[in-house]
N, C-alpha and C positions, 0 to 999 in steps of 0.2 A: 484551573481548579484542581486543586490535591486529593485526591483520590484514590481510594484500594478496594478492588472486587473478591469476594471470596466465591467459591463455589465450592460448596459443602461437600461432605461425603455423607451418605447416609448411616453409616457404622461407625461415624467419632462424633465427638462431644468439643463443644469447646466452652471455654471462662472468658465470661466478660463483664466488663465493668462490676468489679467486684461479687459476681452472682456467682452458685453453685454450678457444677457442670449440668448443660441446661442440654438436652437428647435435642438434635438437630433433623431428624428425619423428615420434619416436618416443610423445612425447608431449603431443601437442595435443590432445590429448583430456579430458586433466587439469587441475584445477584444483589453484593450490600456497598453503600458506598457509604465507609464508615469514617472518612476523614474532611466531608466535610466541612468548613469552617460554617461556622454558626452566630448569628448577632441576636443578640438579647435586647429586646425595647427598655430600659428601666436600668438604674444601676444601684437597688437599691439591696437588699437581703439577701433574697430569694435571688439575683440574677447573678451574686457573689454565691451560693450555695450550687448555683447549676454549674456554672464557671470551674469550681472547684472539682466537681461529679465530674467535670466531664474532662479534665486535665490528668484525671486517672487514665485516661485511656489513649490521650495524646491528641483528643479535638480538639483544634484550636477555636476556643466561644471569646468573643468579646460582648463588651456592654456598653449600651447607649443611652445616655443621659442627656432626657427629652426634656431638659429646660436650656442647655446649653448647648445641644447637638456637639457636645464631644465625646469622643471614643476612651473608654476606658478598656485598656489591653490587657486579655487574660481576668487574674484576681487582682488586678494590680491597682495601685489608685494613679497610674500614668496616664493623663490625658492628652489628648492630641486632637487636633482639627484634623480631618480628611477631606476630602473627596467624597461627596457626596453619592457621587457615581460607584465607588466602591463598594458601599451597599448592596447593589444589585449585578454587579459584575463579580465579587470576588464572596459573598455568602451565598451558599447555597441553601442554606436554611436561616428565614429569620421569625422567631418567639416573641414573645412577651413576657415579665413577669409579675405585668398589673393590665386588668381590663381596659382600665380605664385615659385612654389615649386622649391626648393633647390634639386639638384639630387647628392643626400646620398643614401647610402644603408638604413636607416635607411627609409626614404619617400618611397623609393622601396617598403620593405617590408609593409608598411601601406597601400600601394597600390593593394597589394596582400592581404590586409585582408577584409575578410567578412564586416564586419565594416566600414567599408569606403564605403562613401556615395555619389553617384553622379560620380563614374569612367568615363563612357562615358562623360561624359560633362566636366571633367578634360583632358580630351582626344582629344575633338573635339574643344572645344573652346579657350584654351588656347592663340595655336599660331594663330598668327591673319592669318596665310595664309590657314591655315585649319576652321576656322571663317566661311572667306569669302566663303569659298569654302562648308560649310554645307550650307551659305546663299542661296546662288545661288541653290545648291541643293531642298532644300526646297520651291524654288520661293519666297524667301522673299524679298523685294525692301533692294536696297543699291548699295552706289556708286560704277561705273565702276572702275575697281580693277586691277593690273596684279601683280604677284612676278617680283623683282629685282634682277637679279642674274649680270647684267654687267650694264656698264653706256650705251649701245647700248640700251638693253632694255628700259632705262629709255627714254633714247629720241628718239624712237621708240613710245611708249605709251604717252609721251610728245605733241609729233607731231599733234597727234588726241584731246589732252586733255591739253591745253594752261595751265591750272592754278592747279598743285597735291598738296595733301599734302604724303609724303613719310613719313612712321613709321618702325619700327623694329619690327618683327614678334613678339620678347617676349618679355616681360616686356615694360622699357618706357610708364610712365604715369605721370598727372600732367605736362603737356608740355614736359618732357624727351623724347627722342628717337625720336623725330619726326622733320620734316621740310618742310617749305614751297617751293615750286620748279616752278622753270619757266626758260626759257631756259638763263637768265641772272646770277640765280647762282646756278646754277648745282653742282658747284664747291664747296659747301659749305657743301657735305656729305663726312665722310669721307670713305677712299677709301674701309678699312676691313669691311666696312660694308654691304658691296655688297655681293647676298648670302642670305640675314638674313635681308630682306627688303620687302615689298609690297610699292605699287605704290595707294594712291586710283584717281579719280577725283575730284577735291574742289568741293560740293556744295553749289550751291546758295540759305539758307535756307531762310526762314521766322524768326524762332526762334527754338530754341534746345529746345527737351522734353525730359524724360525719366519716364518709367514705371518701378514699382516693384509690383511686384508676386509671390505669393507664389502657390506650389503643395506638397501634401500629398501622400500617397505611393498609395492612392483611388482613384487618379487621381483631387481630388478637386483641384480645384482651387481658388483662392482670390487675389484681385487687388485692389490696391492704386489707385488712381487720377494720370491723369498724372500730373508734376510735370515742371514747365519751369526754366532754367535753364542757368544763365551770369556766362562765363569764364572772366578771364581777362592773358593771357600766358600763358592756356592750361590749368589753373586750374581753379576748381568749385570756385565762391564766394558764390554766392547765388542762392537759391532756392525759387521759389514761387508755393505756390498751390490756386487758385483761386476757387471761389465758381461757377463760369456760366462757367465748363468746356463746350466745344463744345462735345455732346452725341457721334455722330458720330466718332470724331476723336478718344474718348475714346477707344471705342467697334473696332478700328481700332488698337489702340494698346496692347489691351489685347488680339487680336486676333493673331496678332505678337506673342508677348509673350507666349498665351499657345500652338501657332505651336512649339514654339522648346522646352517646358519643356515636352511638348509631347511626342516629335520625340525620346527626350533623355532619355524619363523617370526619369524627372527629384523629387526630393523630395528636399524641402526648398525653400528659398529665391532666386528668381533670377532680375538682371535688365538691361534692355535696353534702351540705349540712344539712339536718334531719331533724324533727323532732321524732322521739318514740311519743306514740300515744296508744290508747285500749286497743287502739285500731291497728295498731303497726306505724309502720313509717311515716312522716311526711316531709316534703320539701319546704326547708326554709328559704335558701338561694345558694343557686351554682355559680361556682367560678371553673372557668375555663385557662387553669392555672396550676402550679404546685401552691401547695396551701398551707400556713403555717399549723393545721392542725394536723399534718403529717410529718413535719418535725422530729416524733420521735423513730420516724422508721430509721436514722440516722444511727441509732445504737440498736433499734430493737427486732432489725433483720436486716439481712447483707443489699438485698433491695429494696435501699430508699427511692426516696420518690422521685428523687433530682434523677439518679441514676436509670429510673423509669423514664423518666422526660427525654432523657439525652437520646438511650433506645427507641423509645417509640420514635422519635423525630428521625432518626436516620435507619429505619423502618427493620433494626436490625430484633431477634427473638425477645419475645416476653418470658418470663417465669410462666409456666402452667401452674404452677401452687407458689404462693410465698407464707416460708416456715416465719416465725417470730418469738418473739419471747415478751411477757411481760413488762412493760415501761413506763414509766412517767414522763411527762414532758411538764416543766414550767418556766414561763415565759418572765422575763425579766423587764418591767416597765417603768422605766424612768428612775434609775437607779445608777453608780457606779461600779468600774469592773473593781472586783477585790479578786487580787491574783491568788491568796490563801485557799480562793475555791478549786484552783488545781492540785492541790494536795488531796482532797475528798475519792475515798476507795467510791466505786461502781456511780461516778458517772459522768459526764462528757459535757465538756462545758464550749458556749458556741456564743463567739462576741461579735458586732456588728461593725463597730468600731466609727460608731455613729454620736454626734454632739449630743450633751445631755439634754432631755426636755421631759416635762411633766409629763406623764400618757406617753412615753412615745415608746417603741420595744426596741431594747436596748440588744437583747440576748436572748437565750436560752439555755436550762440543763436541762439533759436528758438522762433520766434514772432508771439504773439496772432495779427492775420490780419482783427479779423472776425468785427471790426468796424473802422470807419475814426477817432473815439473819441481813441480807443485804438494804432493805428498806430501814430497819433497826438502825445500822450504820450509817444511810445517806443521814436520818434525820438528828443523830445524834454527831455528825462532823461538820454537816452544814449548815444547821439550823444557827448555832453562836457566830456565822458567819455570814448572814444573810440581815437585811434590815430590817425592824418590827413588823411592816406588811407583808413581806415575802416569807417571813420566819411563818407566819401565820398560813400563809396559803400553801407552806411545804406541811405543815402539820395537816393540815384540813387534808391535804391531798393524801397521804399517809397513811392519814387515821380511814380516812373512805378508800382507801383502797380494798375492793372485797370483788369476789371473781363474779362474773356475768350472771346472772338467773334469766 
């Protein structure tokens, strides 16, 4: 295995992965093995974004596409059949970048390797009924909840809780799996699905947040801004990160966040989606992942989140602060690339290079927000170049852009 130790010096600084000179005193003590090679479960966005973070720095990541067990090298779309065994002899670290595993023998065995990273929290978070059920453990705020095992239950906890939304313990995301329920159409789940349900209460937020954070194997921790966040049918559109976050509410959410990278002992990228309500914070549901509602740290500070995932995994320093700047992110769903979007001053445009399909996220821009002169212009270059839905959701996004209270 390929490998480089450093041993610090207390009185220099060093740059990595694209981060500020980050004061090293902290850990001269430590020995880093920063090369690694790394497998990623998933080949799909998010395991082409880590892939690329982490080519900045010369790890070699590949990617593994758990419907064909071929190896995807690098960012590449080169696939190859392996050796199975190579897996666990030649990566010293292997990731995820979807929860949600396919149950092969093959995943078994990775699950059993030393190597694999983050078991309890594949473990515990996963299904959403075991979620909830760390939540409450832990006292961490979040909606009243019950399992669904019959239609009695459901209108039983109904009864008490006029307005649910019902979800499938696994998987179902992006509006899948889920429905809205009130004692008029009950009738609208189907019946195998009972069983393999939680029930939560709807709440009455203010606005959806979510945080990402990362931990190190040293318990470091390092946090994004929290991040606000418009669905439109279960799916993310867009994202804003605003410069006059409220302090409090921040230090409320990173406080969330590092109870359970704690509890799990977690290492990498993790994120939490929130509702604000009168109350403060609450937990909608964690992924034990990078998140596409971090997305825009990609433009809107030098540590993103890929580049947080690569560090915390090969346990090298976190940022003590990450500076940032005002940004938009909007998610591109089911749509064509128009290359004319590269011409657009202030912002950053990110393809998947994925077949078309209705619902499915195709891309993302990410928008310089940090002046009214630069907002003026994203919407006035890009807007005649986008399609009537997206022209809409860049306006909406836009026009609500207004700093924190």
């Amino acid at each position: 295995m390929l490998f480089a130790k450093l041993k610090l010096n207390p009185y220099l600084n060093i740059q990595i992965l694209g981060s500020d000179l980050v004061p090293t005193s902290d850990y001269q003590d430590y020995d880093y093995i920063i090369m690694t090679p790394i497998l990623i479960l998933g080949h799909g966005q998010l395991g082409l974004m880590l892939a690329a973070e982490a080519a900045k720095f010369g790890i070699e990541v590949d990617r593994l596409d758990l419907s064909s067990a071929e190896r995807l090298v690098g960012t590449s779309c080169r696939r190859d059949k392996f050796d199975e065994q190579l897996i666990f002899s030649h990566y010293g670290k292997i990731t995820a970048e979807l929860e949600h595993l396919p149950d092969t023998d093959l995943i078994h065995r990775i699950k059993q390797s030393p190597n694999w990273i983050n078991a309890q929290a594949f473990t515990q978070l996963i299904d959403r009924s075991d979620q909830k059920t760390l939540l409450d453990k832990l006292t961490l705020p979040t909606a009243p909840w019950c399992s669904v095992d019959t239609v009695a239950t459901l209108e039983s906890f109904n009864a008490n809780h006029p307005e649910l939304v019902v979800k499938t313990t696994r998987g179902g995301y992006d509006g899948r799996g889920q429905w809205r329920v009130n004692k008029n159409i009950l009738e609208t789940i189907p019946a195998d699905q009972f069983g393999k349900l939680i029930a939560e209460s709807k709440i009455n937020f203010i606005r959806e947040l979510s945080i990402v954070g990362a931990r190190n194997e040293q318990g470091q921790c390092s946090f994004h801004p929290l991040a606000e966040n418009t669905h439109k049918d279960g799916i993310l559109r867009y994202s804003a990160v605003r410069e006059d976050i409220d302090p409090e509410l921040q230090i409320e959410g990173e406080t969330l966040l590092s109870s359970l990278m704690t509890h799990l002992n977690y290492t990498g990228v993790m994120a939490v989606e929130c509702f604000q309500t009168d109350d403060g914070l609450m937990i909608n549901e964690v992924a034990p992942r990078v998140h596409n509602s971090g997305h825009w740290s990609q433009l809107g500070t030098v540590h993103n989140q890929f580049a947080l995932h690569m560090r915390a995994l090969l346990n090298l320093p976190l940022p003590k602060s990450i500076e940032f700047r005002p940004t938009l992110m909007l998610n591109l769903i089911g749509c064509d690339f128009n290359p004319d979007w590269l011409s657009v001053n202030h912002v950053q445009i990110h393809w998947y290079g994925k077949s078309l399909r209705d619902g499915r996220k195709m891309g993302h821009i990410n928008i310089d927000a940090g002046s009214e002169r630069a907002l003026h212009d994203v919407k006035k270059q890009l807007a005649p170049l986008l399609d009537t839905e997206h022209k809409q959701l860049l306006k909406d996004a836009v026009e609500n852009f207004q700093p924190c209270t």
